[in-house]
N, C-alpha and C positions, 0 to 999 in steps of 0.2 A: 345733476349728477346722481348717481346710484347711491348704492349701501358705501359709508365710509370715503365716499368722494370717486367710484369707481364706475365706469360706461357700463351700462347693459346691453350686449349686441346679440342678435341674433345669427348663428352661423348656420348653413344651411349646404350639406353635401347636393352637388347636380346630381351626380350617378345613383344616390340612391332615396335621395329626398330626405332623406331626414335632418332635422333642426337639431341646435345646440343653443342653448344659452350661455354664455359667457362675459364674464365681466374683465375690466380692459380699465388698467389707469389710463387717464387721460394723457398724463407726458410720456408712457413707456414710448421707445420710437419701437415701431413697426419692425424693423428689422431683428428687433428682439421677441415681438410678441408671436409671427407668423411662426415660428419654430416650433415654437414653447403648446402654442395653441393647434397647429398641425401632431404632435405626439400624441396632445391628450386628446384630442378625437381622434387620431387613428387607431389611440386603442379601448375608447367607447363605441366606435364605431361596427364591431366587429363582423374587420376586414374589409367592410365598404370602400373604405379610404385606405390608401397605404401613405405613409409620411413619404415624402417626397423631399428632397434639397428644393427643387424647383416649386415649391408650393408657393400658392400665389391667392392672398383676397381679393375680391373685388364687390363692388356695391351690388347687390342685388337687381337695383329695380333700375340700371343702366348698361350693367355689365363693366363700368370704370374700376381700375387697378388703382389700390391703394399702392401709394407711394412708401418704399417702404424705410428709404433714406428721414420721414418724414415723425412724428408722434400721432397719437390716435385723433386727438385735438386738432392738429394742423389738417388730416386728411377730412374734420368734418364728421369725423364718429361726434355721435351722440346717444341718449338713453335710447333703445326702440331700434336703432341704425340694422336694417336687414343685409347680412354680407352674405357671400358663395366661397368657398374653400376652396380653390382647383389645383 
């Protein structure tokens, strides 16, 4: 685990390439963090991304949808975990 027991992922915009680092409790379930994490990069972003209701993670290096009924734990996040925003 990360700083204070918390994931280190990498989020990553398609449309304009650029990375974010973000840290992610291990039990939040998804459904809370996708939101939370879609606001503050869309307004790091500036404008790349626009927050969307329908935002949606998914793994990087497969293109698979995190579950978002699920926690970060259950989906298989871990420190280093590369995700895409879409």
């Amino acid at each position: 685990m990360g700083v204070e027991g918390k994931i280190l992922v990498e989020v990553t915009l398609p449309a304009s390439g650029a990375t974010f680092d973000v840290f992610i409790y291990p039990l939040s379930p998804m459904n809370e963090v996708v939101p939370l994490m879609s606001g503050a990069i869309a307004d790091l972003s500036r404008g790349y991304y626009l927050r969307d209701e329908a935002s949606l993670l998914c793994f990087k290096e497969n293109g698979a949808p995190l579950d978002i009924n699920r926690t970060a734990v259950e989906n298989g996040l871990k420190n280093g975990s590369k995700l895409l925003l879409i």
